[in-house]
C-alpha positions as CSV (number, residue, x, y, z in Angstrom):
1,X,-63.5,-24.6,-32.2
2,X,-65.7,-24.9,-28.8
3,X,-62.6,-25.1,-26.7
4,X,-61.2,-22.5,-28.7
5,X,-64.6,-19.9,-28.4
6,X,-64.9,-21.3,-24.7
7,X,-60.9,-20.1,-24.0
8,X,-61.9,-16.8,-25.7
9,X,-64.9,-16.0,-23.6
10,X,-62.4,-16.3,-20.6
11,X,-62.3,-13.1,-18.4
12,X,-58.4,-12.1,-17.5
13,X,-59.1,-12.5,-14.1
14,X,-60.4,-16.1,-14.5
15,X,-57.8,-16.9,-16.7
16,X,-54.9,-15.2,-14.1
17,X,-57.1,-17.6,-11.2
18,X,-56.8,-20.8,-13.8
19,X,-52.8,-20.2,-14.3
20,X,-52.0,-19.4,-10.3
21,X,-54.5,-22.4,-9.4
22,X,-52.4,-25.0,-11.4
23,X,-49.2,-23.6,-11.4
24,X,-49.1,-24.2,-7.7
25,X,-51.0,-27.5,-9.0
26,X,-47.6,-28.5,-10.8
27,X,-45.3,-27.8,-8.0
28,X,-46.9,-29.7,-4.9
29,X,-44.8,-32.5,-5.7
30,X,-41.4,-30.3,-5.0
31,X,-40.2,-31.2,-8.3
32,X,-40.0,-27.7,-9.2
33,X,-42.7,-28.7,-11.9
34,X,-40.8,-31.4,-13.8
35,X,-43.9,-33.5,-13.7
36,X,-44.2,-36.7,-15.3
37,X,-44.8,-36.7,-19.2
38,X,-48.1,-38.1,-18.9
39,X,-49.1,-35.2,-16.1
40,X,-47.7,-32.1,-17.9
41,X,-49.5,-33.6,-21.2
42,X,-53.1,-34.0,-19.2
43,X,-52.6,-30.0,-17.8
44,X,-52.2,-29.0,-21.5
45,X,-54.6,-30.8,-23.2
46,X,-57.3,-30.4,-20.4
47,X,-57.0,-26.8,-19.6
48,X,-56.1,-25.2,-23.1
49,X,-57.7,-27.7,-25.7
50,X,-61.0,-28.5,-23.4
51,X,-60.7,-25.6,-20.8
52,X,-61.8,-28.0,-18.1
53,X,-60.3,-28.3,-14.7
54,X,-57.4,-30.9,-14.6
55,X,-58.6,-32.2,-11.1
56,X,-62.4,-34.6,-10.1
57,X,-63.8,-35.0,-7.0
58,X,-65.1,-38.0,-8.0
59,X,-65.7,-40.7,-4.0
60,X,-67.4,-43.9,-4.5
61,X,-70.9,-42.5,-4.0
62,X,-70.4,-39.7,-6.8
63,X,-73.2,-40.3,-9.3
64,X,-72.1,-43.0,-11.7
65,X,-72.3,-40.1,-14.8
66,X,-70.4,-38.1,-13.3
67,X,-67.4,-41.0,-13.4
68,X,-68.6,-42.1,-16.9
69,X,-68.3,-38.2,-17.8
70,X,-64.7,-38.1,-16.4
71,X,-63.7,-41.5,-18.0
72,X,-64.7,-40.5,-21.1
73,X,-62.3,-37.2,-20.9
74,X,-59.5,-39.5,-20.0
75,X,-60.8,-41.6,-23.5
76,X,-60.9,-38.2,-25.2
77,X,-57.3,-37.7,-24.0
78,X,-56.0,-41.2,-24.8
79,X,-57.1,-40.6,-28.2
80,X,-55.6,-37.4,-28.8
81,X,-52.4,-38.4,-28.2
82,X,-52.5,-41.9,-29.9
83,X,-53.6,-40.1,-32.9
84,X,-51.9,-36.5,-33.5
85,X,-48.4,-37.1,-32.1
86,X,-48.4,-33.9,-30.0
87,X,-44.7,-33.9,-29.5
88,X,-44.2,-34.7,-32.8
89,X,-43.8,-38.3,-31.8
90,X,-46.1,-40.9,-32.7
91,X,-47.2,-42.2,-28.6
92,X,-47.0,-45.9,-28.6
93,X,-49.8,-47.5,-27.1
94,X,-47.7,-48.5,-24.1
95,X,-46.2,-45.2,-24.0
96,X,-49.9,-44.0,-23.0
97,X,-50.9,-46.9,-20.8
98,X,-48.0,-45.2,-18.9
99,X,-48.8,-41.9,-18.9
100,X,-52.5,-42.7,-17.9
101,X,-50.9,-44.5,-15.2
102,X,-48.3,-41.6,-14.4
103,X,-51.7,-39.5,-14.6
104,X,-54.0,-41.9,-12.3
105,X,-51.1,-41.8,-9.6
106,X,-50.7,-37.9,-9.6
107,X,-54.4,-37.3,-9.0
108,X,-54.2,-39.7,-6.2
109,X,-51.6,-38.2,-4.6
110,X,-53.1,-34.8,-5.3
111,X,-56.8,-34.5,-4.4
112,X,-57.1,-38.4,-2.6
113,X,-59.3,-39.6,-4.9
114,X,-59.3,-41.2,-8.2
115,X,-59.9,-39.7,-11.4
116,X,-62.7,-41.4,-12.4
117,X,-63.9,-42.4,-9.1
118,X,-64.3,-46.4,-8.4
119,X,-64.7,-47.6,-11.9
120,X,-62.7,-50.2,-13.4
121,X,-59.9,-49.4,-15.6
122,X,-60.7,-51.9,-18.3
123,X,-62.1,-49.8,-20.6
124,X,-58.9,-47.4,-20.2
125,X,-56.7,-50.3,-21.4
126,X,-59.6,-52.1,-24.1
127,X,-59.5,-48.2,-26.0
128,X,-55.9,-48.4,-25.9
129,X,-55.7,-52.1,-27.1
130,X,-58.1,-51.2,-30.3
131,X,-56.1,-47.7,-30.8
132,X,-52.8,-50.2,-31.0
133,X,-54.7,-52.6,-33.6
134,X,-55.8,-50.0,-35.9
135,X,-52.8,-47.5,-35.5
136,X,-49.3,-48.0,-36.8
137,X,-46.8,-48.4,-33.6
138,X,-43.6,-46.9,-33.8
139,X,-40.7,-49.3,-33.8
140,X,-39.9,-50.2,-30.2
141,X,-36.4,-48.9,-28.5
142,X,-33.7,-50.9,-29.4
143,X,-31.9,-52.0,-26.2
144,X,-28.6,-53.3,-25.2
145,X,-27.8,-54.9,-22.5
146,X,-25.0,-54.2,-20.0
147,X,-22.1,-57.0,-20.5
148,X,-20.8,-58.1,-17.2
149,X,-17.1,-56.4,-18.1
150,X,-18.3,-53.4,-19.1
151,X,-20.5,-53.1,-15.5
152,X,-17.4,-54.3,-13.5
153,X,-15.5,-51.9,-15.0
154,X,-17.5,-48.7,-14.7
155,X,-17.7,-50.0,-10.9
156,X,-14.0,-49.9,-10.5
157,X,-13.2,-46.6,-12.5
158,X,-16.3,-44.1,-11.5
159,X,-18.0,-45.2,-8.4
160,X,-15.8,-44.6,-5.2
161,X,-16.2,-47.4,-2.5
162,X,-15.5,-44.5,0.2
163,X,-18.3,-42.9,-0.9
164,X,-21.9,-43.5,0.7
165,X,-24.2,-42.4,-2.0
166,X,-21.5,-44.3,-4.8
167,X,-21.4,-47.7,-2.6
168,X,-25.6,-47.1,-2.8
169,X,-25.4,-47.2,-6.3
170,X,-22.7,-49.7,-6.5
171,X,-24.7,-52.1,-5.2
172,X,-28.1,-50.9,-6.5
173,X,-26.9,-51.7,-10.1
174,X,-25.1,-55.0,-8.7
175,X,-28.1,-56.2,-7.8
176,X,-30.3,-55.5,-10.5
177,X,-27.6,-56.8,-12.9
178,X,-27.2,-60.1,-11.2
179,X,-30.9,-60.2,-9.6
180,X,-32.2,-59.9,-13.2
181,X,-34.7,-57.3,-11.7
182,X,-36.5,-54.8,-13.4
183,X,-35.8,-51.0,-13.1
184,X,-39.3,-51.0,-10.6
185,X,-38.7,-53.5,-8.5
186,X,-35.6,-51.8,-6.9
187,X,-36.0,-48.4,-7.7
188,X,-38.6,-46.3,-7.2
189,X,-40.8,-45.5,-10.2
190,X,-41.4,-41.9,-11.8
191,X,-44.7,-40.6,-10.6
192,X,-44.4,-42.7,-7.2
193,X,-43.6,-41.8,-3.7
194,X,-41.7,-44.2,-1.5
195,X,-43.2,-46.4,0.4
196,X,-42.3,-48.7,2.6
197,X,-44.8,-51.8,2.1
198,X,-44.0,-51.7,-1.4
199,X,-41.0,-50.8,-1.9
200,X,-37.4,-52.3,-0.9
201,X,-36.0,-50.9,2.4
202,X,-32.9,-52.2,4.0
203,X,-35.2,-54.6,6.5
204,X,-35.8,-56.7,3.5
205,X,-32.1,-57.8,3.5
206,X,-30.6,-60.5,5.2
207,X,-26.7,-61.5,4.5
208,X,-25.5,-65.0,5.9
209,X,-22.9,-67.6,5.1
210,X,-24.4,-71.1,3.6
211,X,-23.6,-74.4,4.8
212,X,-20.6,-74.3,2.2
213,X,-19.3,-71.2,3.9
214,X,-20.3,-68.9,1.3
215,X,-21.7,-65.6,1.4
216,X,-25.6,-65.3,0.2
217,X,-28.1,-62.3,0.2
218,X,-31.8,-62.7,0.7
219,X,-33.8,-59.7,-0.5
220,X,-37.5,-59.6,-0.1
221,X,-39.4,-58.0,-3.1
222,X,-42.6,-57.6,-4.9
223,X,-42.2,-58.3,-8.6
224,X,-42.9,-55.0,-11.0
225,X,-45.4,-57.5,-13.0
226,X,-47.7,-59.9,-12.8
227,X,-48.8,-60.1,-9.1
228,X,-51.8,-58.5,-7.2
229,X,-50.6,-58.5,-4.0
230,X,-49.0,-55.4,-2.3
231,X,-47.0,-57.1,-0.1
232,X,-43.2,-58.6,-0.6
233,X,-43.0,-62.0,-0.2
234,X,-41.1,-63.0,-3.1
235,X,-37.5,-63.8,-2.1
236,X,-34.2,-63.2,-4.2
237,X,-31.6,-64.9,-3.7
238,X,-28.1,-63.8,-4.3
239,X,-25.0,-65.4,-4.2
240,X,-21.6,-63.5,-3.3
241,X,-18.1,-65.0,-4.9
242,X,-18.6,-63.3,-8.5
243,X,-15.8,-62.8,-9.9
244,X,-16.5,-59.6,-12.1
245,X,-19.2,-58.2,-10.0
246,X,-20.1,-59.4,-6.7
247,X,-23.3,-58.1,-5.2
248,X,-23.5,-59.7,-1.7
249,X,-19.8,-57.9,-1.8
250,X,-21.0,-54.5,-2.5
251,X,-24.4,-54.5,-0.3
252,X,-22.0,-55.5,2.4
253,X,-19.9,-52.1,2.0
254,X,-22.7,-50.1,1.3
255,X,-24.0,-51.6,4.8
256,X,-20.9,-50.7,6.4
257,X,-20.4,-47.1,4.9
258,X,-23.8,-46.5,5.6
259,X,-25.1,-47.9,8.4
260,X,-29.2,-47.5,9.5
261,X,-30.2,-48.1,13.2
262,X,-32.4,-51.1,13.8
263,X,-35.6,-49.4,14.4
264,X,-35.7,-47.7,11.2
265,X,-34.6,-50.0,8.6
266,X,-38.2,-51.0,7.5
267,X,-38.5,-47.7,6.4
268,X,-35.4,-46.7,5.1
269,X,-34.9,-47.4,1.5
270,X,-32.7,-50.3,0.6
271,X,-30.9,-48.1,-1.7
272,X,-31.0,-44.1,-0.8
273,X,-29.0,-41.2,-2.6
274,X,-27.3,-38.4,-0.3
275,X,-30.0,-36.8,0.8
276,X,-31.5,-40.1,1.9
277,X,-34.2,-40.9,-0.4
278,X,-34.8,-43.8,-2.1
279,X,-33.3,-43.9,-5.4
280,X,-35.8,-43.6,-8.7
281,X,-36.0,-45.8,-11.9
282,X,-35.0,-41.8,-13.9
283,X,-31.9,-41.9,-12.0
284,X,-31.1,-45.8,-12.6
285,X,-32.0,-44.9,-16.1
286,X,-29.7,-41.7,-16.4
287,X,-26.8,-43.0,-14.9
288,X,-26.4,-46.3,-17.0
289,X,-26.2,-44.3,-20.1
290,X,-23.8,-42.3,-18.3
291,X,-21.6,-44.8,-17.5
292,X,-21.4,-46.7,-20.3
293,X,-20.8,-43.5,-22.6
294,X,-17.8,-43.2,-20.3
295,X,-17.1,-46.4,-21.7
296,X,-17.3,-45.4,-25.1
297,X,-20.6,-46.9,-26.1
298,X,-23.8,-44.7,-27.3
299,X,-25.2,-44.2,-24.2
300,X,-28.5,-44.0,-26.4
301,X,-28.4,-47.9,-26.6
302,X,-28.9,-48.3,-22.1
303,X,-31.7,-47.8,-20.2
304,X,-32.7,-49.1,-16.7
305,X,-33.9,-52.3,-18.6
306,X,-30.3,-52.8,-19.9
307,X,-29.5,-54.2,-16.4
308,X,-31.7,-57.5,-16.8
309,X,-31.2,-58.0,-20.5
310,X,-27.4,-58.2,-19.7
311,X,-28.0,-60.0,-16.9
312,X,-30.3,-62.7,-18.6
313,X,-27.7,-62.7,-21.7
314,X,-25.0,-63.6,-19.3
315,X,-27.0,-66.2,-17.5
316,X,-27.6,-67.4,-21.2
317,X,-23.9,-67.8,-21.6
318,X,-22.8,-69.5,-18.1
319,X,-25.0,-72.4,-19.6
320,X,-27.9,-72.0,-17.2
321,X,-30.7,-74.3,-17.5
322,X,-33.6,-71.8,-19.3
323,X,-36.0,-72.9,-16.4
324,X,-33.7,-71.8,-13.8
325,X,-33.2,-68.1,-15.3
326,X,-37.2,-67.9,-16.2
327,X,-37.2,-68.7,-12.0
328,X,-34.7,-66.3,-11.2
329,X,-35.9,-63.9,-13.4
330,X,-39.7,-64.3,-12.0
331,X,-41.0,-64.7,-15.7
332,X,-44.4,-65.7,-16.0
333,X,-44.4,-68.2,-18.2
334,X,-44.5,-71.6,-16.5
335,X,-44.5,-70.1,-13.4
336,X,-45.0,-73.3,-11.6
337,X,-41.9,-74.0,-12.2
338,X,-41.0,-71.6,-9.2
339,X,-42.5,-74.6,-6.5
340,X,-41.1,-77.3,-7.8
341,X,-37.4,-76.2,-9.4
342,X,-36.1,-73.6,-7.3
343,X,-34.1,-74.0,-4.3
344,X,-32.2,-72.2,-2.3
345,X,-28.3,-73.0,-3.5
346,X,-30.1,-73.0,-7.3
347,X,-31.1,-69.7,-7.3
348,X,-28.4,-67.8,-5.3
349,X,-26.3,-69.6,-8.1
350,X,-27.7,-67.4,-10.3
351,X,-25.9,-64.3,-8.8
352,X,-22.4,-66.3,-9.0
353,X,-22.5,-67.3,-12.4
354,X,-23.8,-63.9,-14.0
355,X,-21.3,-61.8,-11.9
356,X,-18.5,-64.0,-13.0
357,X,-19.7,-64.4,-16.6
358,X,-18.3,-62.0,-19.4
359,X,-20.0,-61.9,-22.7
360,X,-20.3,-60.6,-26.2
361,X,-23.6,-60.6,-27.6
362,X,-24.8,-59.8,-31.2
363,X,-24.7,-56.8,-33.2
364,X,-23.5,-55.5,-29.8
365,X,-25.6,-56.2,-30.5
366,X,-29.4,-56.0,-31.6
367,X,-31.8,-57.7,-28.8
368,X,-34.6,-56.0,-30.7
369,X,-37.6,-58.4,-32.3
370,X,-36.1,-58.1,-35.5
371,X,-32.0,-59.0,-33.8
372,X,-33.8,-61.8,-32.3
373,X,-34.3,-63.4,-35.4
374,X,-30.3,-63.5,-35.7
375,X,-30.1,-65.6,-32.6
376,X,-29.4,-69.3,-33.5
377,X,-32.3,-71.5,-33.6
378,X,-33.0,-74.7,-30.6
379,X,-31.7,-76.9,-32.5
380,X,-28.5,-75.4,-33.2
381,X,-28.4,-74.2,-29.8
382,X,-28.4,-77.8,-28.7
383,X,-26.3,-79.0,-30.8
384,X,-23.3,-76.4,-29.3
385,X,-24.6,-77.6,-25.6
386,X,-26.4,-74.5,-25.0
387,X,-29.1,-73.4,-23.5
388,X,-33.0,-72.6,-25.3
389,X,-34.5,-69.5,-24.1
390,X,-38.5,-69.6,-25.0
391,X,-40.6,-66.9,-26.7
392,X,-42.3,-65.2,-23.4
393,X,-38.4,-64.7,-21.9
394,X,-37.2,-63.0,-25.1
395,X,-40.6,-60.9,-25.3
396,X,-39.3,-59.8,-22.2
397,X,-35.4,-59.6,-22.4
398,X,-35.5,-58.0,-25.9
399,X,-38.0,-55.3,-24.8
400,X,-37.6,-52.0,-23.2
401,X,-39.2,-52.2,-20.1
402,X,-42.0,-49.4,-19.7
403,X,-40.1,-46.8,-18.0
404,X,-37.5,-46.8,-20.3
């Protein structure tokens, strides 16, 4: 009722200088408003439910109740929407870690300054954590992942090798597929502009020929998870010769169609649409379910995560050794194993095996927590010489990732 009496108090004029004020708010990112989820639900909530402005002004010498007032509206908002489903959705708990995230990034971007100043964000995520624990979560996605077939035939029948924005995304989903990478760590992610130290541009790629003669990519990349540092300095290696999908193949053509003069590769995007930006994690997200509905399957079913479960699954069924594909993969589990397994010809292996591997998986096949109880025990896996994946890597292949 006290938002409600203070919007009724409003003046018209105050309420026309509210509405002109964050309109143009909405649009300053020339999305023509199409905001992120987490942004247009803040504007809402902020202005109509608690008529408060959306934006803080909040530097690291702001008075420290000043950012304890403004975190606790960001708590206030985190619990409305865990707990009445505004869009008639029960929000998932990392649903709204997203959106505050999606949130955190727009204000940055907007006023140059965070929302609640310099505080930690640990109270954010603890509220979040205990909302989780005490609130019923709805059941996650249920994703499928790309078979190698399906993604070499899409390739072949929709995407034009004479065309420079379809050899972009030729080898964009290539390399995700075979890279086992995340939608984020070659795409850009919603909410985020591109940028250069972060994100992949074509300076990051180097294509050679091993000491066997063979083609091999080198891509330098920070992983979406797990790692502090800004900077890219993890290297993925790819190796061409696949005989379904080939990405050191593709990246070659897409280098070829569309070419990018020396001084400006380290800040051109490695993989850039038409009008020459990079491409985003939506777009990745938008077009698998596109192309695999032109395939026949419920599009529904794909989402940008669908590139590294099918390209985990296939690595699963080329017989891999688990500790190579939790390396190639960058899971963090045993992530020592990165220093003393991998090696060069190992892990651009990797690329060869799940571009040349066809599969069927279950259920076609449930790679949901409960489908994953349908998967054959170690033992029996073993006992048909193949390989055991470990609980953290099917946490993480069964799972949508966020941005799905």
């Amino acid at each position: 009722m006290k938002a409600l009496n203070a919007a009724a108090q409003q003046s018209y004029d105050e309420r026309a200088r509210l509405r002109n004020k964050y309109m143009k708010a909405s649009t300053a990112d020339g999305r023509k408003g199409k905001l992120p989820m987490g942004v247009r639900w803040w504007l809402k909530y902020i202005m109509i439910a608690r008529g408060k402005s959306p934006f803080t002004n909040l530097t690291e010498s702001s008075a420290l109740n000043a950012k304890i007032e403004a975190e606790q509206l960001l708590m206030d908002f985190v619990i409305w929407m865990m707990t009445t489903a505004p869009s008639g959705v029960q929000i998932s708990a990392k649903t709204a870690q997203k959106y505050v995230n999606q949130l955190r990034n727009w204000h940055l971007k907007e006023m140059r300054t965070e929302l609640c100043g310099d505080l930690e964000r640990h109270h954010i995520k603890a509220l979040i954590g205990e909302l989780a624990s005490t609130i019923q979560q709805p059941a996650p996605k249920k994703r499928w992942g790309v078979r190698t077939q399906d993604l070499a035939k899409v390739l072949r029948l929709y995407l034009s090798s004479d065309s420079i924005e379809d050899v972009n995304w030729s080898a964009a989903l290539a390399v995700g597929f075979c890279g086992l990478m995340r939608g984020a760590e070659f795409a850009v992610q919603d909410g985020e502009t591109f940028n250069h130290l972060k994100h992949l541009t074509r300076a990051d790629l180097k294509i050679y020929i091993n000491s066997q003669g063979q083609k091999e990519a080198i891509i330098m990349m920070r992983p979406a998870k797990g790692q502090a540092s800004q900077g890219k300095w993890t290297p993925l290696t790819l190796g061409g010769g696949g005989s379904l999908v080939d990405p050191v193949a593709l990246l070659e053509r897409m280098l070829a169609l569309d070419p990018v003069p020396p001084e400006m590769e380290s800040t051109t995007p490695l993989f850039r649409r038409g009008n020459l930006r990079a491409i985003k994690v939506t777009e990745v997200r938008q077009l698998i379910k596109v192309l695999m509905g032109m395939i026949g399957w419920d599009p529904e079913k794909f989402g940008a995560h669908s590139l590294r479960i099918g390209g985990a699954t296939a690595a699963m069924e080329g017989n891999l050794p688990p500790d190579v594909i939790r390396v190639a993969g960058r899971w963090s589990s045993d992530c020592y194993r990165i220093y003393t397994k991998a090696t060069l010809g190992g892990t651009a292996r990797i690329a060869r095996v799940v571009g040349s591997t066809p599969f069927e998986d279950m259920e076609r096949y449930d790679f949901s927590e409960e489908g994953i109880e349908l998967l054959l025990t170690p033992l029996e896996r073993q006992s048909l010489g193949a390989p055991t994946i470990d609980a953290d890597m099917l946490a993480d292949v069964s799972a949508a990732e966020e941005e799905d």
